[in-house]
N, C-alpha and C positions, 0 to 999 in steps of 0.2 A: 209057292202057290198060296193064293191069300183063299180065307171062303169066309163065307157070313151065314148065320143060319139065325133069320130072323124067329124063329122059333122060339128063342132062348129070352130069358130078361135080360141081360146084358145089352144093353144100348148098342145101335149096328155104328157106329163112332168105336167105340170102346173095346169091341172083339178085333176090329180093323187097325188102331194105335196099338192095342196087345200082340197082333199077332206080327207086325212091321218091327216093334221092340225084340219080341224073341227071333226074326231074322237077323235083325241086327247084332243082339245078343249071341247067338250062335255061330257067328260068323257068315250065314247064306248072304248078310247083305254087306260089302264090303264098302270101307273108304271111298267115295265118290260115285261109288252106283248109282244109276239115275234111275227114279222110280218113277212109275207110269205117271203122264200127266195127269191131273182132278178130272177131267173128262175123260180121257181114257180108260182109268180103274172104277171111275163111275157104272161106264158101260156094262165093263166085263165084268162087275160083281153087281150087276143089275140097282145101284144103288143111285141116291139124288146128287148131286155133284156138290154140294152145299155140305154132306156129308161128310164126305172125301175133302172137301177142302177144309173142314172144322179138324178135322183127324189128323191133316198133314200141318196145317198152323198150332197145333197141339206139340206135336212131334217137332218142330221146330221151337218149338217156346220151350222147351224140353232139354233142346240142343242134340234130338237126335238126326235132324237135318237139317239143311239150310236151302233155302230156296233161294234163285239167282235173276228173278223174273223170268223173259221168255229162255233161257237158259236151263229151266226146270227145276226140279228137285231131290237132290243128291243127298245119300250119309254123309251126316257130317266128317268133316277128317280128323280135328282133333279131338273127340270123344271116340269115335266108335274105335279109333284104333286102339285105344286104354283097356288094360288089362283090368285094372281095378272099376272103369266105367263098366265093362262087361261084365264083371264078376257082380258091381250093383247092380247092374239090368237086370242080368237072371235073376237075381234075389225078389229084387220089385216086380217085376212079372209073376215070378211064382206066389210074393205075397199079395199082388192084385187077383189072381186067380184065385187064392186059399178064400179071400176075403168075398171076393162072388161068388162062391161057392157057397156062401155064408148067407148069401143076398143082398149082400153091402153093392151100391156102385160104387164107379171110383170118386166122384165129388163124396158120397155119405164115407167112404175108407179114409178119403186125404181130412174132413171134417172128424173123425174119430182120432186120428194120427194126431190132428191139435189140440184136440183137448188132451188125452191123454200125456204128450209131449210136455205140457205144462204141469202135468203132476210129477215126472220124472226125475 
């Protein structure tokens, strides 16, 4: 069950990629599951479709899905079944939530993660 609570800073893209990651993550979404079309999850999470489709081209650049055209778009097969991909999802999940917690989004988290990374 996905939800959104525009309520939050968290950009409504970024609670919807976070929470697709930790289904994946956790297993609820498995190898070749086929996730609601961009107009379909548009609906049902009352959000713009342009959204939803920024969120799942995200999630695909990602490699945590692949899209097939009118065939939709599935977990991908060869990450999500990785033991060590899931063990980094979790990780990155949890350090993207520690990190908005903080009030970082994730472009200001993944721009700290570069500079940083260059002093390491």
């Amino acid at each position: 069950m996905l939800t959104i609570d525009p309520s939050v800073s968290v950009p409504l893209y970024e609670q919807l990629r976070d929470q697709v990651i930790a289904q994946i993550s956790a297993g609820e979404l498995a190898p070749g599951d086929k996730l609601p079309s961009v107009r379909q999850l548009a609906t049902e999470l009352d959000l713009a479709p342009n959204t939803v489709a920024r969120t799942y081209k995200g999630l695909e650049e990602a490699g945590y899905v692949q899209t097939r055209g009118r065939n939709g778009t599935t977990v991908a097969e060869d990450l999500a079944s990785n033991e060590t991909h899931r063990r980094a999802a979790a990780l990155t999940s949890e350090y993207l939530r520690q990190m908005g917690a903080l009030g970082f989004s994730t472009e200001r988290t993944i721009a700290y993660l570069q500079r940083n990374s260059l002093r390491a």
